[in-house]
Short mmCIF file of the C-alpha atoms (twelve columns), coordinates in Angstrom:
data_MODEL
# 
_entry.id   MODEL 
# 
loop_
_atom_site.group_PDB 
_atom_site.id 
_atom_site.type_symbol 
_atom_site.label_atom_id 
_atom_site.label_alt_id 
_atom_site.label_comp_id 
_atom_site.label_asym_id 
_atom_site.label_seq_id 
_atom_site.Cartn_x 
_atom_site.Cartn_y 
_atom_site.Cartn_z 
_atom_site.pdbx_PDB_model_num 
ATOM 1   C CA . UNK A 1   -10.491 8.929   -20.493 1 
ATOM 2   C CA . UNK A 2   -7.053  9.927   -20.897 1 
ATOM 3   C CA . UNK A 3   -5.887  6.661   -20.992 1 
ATOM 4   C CA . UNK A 4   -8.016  5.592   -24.007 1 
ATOM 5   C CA . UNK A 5   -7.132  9.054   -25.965 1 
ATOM 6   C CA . UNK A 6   -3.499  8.612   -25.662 1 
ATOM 7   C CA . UNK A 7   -4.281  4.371   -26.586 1 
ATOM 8   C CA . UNK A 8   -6.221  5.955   -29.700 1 
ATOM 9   C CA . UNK A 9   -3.858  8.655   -30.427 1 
ATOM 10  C CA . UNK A 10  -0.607  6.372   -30.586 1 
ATOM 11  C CA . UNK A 11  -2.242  3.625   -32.237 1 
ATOM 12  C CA . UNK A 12  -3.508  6.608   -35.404 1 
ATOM 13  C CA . UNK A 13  0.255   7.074   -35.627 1 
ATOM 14  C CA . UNK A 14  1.385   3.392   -35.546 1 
ATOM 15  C CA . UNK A 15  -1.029  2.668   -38.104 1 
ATOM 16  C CA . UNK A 16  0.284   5.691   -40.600 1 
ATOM 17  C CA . UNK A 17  3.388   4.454   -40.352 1 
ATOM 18  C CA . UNK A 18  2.599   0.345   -40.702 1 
ATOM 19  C CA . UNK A 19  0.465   1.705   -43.671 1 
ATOM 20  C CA . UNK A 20  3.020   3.317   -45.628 1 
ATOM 21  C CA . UNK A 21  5.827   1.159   -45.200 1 
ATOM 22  C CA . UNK A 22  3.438   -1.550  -46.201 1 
ATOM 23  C CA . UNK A 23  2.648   0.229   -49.032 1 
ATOM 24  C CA . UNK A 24  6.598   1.016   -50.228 1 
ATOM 25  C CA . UNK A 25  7.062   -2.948  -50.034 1 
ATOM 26  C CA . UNK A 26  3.852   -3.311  -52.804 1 
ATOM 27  C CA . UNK A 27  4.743   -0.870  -54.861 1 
ATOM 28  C CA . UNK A 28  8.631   -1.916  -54.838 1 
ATOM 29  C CA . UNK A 29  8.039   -5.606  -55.447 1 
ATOM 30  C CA . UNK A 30  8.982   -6.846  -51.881 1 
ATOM 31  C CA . UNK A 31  11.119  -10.080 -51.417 1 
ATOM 32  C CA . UNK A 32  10.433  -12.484 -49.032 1 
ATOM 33  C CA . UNK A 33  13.363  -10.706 -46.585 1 
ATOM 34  C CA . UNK A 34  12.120  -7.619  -46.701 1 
ATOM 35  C CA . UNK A 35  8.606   -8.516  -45.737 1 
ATOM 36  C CA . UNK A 36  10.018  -10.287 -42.779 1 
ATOM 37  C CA . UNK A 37  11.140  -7.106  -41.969 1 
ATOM 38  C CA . UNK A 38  7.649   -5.683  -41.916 1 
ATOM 39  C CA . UNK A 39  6.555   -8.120  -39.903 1 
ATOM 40  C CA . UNK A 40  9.284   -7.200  -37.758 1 
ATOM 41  C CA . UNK A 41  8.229   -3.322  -37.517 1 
ATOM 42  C CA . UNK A 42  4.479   -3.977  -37.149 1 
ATOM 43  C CA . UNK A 43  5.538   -6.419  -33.632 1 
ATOM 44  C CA . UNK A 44  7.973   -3.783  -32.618 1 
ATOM 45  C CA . UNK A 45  4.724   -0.971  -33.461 1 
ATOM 46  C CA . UNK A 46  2.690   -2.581  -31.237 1 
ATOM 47  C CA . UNK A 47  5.318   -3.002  -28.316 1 
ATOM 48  C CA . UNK A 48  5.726   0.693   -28.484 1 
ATOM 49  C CA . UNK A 49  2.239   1.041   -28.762 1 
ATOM 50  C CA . UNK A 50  1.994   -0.985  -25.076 1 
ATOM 51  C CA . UNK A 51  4.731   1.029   -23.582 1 
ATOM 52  C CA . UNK A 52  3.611   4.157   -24.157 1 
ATOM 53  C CA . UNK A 53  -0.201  3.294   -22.722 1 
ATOM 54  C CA . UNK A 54  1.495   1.605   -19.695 1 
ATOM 55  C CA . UNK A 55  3.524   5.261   -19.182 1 
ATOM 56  C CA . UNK A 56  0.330   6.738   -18.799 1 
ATOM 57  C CA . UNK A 57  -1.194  4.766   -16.831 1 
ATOM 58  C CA . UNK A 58  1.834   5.437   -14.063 1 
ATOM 59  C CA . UNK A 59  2.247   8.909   -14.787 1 
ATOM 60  C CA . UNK A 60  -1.450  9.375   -14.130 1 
ATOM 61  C CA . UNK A 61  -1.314  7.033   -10.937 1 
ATOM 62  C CA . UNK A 62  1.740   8.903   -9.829  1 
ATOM 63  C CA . UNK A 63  -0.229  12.863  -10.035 1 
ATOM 64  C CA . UNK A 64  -3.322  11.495  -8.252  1 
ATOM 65  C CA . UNK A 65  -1.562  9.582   -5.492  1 
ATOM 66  C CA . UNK A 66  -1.605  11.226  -1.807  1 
ATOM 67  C CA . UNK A 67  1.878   13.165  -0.911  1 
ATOM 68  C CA . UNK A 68  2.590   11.283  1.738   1 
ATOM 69  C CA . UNK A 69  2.162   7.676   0.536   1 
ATOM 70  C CA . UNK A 70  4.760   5.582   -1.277  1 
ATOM 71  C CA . UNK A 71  5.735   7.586   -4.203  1 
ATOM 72  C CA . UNK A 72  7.181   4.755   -6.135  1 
ATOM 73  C CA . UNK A 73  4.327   2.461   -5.459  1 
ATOM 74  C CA . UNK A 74  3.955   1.641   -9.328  1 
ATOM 75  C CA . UNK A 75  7.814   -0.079  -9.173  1 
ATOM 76  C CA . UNK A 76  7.009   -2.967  -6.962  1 
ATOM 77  C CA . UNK A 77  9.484   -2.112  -4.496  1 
ATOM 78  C CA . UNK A 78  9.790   -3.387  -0.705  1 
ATOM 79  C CA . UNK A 79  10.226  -1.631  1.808   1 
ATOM 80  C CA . UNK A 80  12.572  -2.591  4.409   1 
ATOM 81  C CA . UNK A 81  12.003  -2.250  8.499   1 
ATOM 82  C CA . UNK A 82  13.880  -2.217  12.073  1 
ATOM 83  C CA . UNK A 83  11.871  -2.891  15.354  1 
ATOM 84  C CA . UNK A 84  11.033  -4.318  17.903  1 
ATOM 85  C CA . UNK A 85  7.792   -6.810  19.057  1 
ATOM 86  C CA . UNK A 86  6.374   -7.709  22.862  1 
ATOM 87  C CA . UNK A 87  3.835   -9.815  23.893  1 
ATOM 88  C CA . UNK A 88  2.873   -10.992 27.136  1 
ATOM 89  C CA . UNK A 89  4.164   -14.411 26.689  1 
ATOM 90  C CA . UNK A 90  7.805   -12.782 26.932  1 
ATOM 91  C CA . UNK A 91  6.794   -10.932 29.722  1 
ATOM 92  C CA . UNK A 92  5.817   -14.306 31.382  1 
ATOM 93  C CA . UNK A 93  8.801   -16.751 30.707  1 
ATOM 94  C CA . UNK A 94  10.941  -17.898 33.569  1 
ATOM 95  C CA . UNK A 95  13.796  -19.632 33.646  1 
ATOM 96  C CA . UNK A 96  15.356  -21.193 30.315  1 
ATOM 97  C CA . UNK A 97  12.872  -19.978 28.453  1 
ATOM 98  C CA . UNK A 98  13.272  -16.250 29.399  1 
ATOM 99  C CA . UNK A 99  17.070  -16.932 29.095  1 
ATOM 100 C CA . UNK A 100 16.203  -18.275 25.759  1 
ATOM 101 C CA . UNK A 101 14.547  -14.692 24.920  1 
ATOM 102 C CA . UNK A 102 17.242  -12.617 27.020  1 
ATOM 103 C CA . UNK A 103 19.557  -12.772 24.243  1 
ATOM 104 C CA . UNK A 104 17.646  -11.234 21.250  1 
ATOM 105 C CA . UNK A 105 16.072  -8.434  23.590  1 
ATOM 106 C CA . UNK A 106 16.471  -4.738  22.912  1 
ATOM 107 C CA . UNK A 107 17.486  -2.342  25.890  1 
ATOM 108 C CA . UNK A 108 13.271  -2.179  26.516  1 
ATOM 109 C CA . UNK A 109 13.173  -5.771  26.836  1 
ATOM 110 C CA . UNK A 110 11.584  -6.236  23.428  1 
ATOM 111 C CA . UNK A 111 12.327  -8.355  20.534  1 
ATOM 112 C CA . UNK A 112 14.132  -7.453  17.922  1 
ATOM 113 C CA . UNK A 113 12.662  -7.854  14.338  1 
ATOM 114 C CA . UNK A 114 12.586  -6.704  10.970  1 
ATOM 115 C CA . UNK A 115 10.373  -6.436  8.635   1 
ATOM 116 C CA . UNK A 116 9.808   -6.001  4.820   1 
ATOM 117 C CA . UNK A 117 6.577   -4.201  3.846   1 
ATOM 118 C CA . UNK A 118 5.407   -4.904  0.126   1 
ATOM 119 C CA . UNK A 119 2.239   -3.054  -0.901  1 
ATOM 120 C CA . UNK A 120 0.044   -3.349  -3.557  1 
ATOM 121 C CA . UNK A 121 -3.256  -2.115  -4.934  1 
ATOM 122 C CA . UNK A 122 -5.972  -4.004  -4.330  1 
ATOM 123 C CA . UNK A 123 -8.988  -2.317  -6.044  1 
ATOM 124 C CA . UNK A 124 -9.542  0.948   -8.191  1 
ATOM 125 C CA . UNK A 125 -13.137 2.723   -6.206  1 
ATOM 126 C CA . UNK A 126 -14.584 6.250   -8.144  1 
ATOM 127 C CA . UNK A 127 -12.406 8.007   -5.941  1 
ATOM 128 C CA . UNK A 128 -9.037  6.836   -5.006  1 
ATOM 129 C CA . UNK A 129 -7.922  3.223   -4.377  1 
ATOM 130 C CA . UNK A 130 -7.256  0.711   -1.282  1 
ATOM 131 C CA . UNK A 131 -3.892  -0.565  -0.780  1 
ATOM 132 C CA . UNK A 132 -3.079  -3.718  1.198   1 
ATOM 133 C CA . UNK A 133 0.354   -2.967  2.821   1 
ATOM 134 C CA . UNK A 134 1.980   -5.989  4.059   1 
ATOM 135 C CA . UNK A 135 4.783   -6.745  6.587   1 
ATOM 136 C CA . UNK A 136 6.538   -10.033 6.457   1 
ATOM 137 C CA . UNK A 137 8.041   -9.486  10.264  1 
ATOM 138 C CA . UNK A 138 11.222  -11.749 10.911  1 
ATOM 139 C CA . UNK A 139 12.465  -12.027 14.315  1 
ATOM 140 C CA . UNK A 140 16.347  -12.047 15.313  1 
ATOM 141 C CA . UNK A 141 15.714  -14.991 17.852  1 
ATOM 142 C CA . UNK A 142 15.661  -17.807 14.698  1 
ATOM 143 C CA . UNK A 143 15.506  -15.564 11.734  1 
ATOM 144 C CA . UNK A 144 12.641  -17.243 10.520  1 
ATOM 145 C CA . UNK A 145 9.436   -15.418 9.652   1 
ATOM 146 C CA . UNK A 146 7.743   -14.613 13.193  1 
ATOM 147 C CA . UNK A 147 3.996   -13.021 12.187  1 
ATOM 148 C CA . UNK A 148 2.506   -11.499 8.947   1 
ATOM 149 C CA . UNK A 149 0.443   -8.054  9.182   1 
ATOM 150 C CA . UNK A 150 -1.291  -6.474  6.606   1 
ATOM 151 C CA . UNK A 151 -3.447  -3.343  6.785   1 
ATOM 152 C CA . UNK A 152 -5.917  -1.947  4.076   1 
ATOM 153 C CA . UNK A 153 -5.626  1.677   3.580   1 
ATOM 154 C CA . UNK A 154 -8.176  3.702   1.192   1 
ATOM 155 C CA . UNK A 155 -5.702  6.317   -0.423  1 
ATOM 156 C CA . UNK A 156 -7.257  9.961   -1.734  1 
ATOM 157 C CA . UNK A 157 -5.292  12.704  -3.060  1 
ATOM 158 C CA . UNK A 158 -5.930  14.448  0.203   1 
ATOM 159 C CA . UNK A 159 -6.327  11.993  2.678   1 
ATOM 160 C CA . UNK A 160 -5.832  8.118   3.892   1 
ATOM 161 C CA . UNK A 161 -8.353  6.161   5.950   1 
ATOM 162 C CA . UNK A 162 -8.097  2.543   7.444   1 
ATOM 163 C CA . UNK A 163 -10.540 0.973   5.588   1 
ATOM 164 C CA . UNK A 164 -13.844 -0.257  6.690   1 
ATOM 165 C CA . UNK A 165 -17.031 -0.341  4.830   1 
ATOM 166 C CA . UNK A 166 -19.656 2.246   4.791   1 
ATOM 167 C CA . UNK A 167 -22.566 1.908   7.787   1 
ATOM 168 C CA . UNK A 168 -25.039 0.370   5.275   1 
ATOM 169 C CA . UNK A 169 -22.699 -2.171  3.718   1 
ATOM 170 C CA . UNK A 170 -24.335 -6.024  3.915   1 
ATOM 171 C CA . UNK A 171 -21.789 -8.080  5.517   1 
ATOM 172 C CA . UNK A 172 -23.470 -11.504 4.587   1 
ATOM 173 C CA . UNK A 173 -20.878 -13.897 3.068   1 
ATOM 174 C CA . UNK A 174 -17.924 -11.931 4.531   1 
ATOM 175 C CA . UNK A 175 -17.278 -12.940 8.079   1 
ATOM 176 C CA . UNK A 176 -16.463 -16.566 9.315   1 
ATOM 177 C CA . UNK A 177 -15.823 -17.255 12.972  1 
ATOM 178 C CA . UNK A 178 -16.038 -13.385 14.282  1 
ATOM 179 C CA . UNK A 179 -13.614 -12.112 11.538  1 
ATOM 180 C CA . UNK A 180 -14.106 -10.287 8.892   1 
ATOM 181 C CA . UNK A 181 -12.954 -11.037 5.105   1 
ATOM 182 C CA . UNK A 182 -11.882 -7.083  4.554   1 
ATOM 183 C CA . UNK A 183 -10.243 -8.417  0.855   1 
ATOM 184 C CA . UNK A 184 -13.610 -10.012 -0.139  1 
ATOM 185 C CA . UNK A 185 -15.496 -6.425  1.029   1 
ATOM 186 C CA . UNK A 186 -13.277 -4.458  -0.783  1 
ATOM 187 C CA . UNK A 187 -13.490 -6.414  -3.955  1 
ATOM 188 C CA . UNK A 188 -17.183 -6.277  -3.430  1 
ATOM 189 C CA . UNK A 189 -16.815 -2.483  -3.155  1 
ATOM 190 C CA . UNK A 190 -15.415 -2.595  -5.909  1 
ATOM 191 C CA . UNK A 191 -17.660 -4.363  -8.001  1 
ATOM 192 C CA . UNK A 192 -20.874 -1.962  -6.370  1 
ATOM 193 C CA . UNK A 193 -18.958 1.207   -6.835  1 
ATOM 194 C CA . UNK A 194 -19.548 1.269   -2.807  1 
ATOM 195 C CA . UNK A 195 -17.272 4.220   -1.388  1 
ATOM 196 C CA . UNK A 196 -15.701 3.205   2.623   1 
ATOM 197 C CA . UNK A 197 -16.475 4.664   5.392   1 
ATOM 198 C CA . UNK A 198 -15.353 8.572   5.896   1 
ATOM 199 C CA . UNK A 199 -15.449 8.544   9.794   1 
ATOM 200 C CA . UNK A 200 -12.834 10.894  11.097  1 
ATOM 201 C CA . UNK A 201 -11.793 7.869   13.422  1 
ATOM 202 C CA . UNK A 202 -10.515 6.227   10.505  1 
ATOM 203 C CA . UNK A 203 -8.166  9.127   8.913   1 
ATOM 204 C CA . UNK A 204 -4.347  8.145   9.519   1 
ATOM 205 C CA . UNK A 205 -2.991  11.045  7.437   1 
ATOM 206 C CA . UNK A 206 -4.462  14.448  6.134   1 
ATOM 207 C CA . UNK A 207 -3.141  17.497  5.369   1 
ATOM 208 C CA . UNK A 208 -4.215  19.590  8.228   1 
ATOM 209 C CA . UNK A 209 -3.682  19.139  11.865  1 
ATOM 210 C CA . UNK A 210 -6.617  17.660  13.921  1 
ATOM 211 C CA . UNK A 211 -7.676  17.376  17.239  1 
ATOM 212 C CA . UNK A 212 -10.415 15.040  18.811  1 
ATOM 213 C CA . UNK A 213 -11.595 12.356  21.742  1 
ATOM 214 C CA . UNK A 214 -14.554 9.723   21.146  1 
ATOM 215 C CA . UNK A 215 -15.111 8.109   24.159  1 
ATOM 216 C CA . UNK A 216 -11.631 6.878   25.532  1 
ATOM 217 C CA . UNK A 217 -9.925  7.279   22.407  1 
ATOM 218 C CA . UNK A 218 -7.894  10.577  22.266  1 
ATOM 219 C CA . UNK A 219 -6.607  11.277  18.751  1 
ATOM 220 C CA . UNK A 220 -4.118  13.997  17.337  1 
ATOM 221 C CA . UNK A 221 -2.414  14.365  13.689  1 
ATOM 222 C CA . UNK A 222 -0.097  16.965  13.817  1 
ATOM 223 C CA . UNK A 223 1.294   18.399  10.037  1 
ATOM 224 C CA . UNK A 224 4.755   19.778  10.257  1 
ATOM 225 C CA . UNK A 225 6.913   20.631  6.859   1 
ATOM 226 C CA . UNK A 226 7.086   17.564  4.850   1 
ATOM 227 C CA . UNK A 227 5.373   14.938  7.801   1 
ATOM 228 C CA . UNK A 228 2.532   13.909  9.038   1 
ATOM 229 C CA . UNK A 229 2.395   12.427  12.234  1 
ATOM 230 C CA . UNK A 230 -0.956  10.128  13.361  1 
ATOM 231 C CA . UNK A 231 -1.174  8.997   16.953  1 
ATOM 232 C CA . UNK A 232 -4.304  7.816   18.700  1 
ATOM 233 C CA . UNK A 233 -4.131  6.852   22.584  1 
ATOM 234 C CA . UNK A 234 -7.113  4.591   24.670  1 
ATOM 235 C CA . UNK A 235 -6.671  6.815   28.379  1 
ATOM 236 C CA . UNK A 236 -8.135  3.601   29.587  1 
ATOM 237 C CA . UNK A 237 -5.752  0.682   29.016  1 
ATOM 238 C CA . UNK A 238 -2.780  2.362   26.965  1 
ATOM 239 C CA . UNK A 239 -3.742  1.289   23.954  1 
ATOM 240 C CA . UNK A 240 -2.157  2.699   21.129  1 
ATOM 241 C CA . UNK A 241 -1.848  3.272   17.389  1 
ATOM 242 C CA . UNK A 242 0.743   5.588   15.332  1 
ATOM 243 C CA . UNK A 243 1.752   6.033   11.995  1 
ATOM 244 C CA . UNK A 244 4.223   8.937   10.533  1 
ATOM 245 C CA . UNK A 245 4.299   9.706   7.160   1 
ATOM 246 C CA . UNK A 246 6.731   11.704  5.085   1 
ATOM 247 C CA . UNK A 247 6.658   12.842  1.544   1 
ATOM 248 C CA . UNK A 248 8.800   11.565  -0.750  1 
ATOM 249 C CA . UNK A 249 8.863   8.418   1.350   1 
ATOM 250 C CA . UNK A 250 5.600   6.905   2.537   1 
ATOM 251 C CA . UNK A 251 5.139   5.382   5.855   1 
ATOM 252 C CA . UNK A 252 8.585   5.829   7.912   1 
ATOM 253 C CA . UNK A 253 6.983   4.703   11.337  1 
ATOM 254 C CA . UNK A 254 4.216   2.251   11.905  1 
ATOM 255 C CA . UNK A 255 3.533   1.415   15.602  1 
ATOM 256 C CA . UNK A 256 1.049   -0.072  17.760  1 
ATOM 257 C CA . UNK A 257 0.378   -1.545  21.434  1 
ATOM 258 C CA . UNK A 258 -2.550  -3.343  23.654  1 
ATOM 259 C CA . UNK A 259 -2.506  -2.563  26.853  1 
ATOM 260 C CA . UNK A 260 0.168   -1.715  29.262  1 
ATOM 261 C CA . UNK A 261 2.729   -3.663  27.805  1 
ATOM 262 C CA . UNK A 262 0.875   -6.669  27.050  1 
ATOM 263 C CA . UNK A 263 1.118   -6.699  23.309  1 
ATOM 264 C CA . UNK A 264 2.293   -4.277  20.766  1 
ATOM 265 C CA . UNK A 265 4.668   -3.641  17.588  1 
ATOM 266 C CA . UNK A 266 7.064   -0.628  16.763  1 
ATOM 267 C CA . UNK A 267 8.389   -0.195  13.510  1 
ATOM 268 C CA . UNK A 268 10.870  2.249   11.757  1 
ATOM 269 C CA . UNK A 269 11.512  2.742   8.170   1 
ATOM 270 C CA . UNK A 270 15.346  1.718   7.360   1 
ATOM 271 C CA . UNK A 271 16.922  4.557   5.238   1 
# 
């Protein structure tokens, strides 16, 4: 609504002024020049006109956006990473092929990698919006791009969740071969007005500290001056998840690992 009161609101203006100089150039006997000129005025009206609506737009994106996620999300800006990746294949390799891995190993015995994360928003819900945040991971062994990541996060002003639909959601059409299209639910979310699902499992920031086990899964998000800190650990095979957030700079740590050492990811923001 404030959107289409500031569209309405510039374009009243814009139209005074198109109006009267318009009406100078009749009443002065205009020359061909000089209404070129007009012309000229009206176009650079209406650019104005589109600037000024887009401002909005941000400014209002940029007040309603969670503290702790990417504060310049409306510039299209990438965010670049330093880590380190494992698998069980490395764990594994003998001979020239471990000697081949040797030399791009960090002091854990992990590969090196970075990363660039873009993120983007994927779909506008009646409260808050899902983000797809996307890491391009490039390994130091060949510097070519290693694996691709993405994550869907449902941003509030006062929370973020991993998304996943509600309970009653009908998954019929999204899910081919065991896996589930989470783009085509959200954009069918979308469409039905269809909020995610509000499970505390599923918070990765808030800003409170929490405390709480389901089953094997012991989960803790600690608030402490400007950061919040998310880690959830399985007490039965190590699994793992973590993200740390800080304000004025989004997601500075993303981390995750299956099983002792068998697979996992660890990823720091590069300042």
């Amino acid at each position: 609504m404030k959107e289409i009161k500031a569209y309405f609101s510039v374009k009243k203006v814009n139209n005074l002024v198109i109006i009267f100089i318009v009406a100078i150039g009749v009443i002065t006997g205009c020359s061909n020049k000089q209404m070129v000129n007009v012309a000229e005025v009206v176009n650079h009206e209406k650019q104005s006109l589109t600037t000024s609506v887009e401002e909005v737009s941000h400014n209002e994106e940029a007040q309603n956006i969670n503290q702790f996620f990417c504060y310049d999300i409306s510039s299209n800006k990438q965010y670049l990473y330093r880590g380190s990746l494992w698998n069980q294949d490395m764990y594994d390799a003998e001979g020239s092929k471990y000697a081949e891995y040797n030399k791009y190993l960090d002091s854990e015995g992990r590969l090196r990698v970075m990363a660039n994360l873009a993120v983007s928003k994927v779909a506008k819900l009646t409260k808050g919006n899902i983000y797809e945040l996307k890491f391009s991971i490039t390994g130091a062994k060949n510097n070519t791009e290693e694996k691709d990541e993405k994550i869907y996060l449902w941003i509030t002003k006062d929370k973020i969740y991993q998304f996943c639909p509600p309970n009653d959601f009908d998954y019929k059409g999204f899910v081919e071969n065991g896996i589930v299209n989470e783009l085509g639910c959200i954009k069918e979310m979308e469409k039905s007005g269809q909020l995610p699902s509000t499970e505390r499992s599923l918070i990765r920031c808030i800003n409170t500290n929490m405390k709480f086990k389901e089953d094997v899964w012991e989960t803790e998000i600690s608030v402490t001056n400007n950061q919040c800190t998310y880690c959830a650990y399985n007490s039965r095979n190590s699994s793992y998840s973590k993200f740390v957030w800080e304000t004025g700079k989004g997601l500075v740590c993303y981390s995750w690992g299956y099983g002792a050492r068998k697979e996992g990811l660890d990823l720091k923001l590069v300042e």
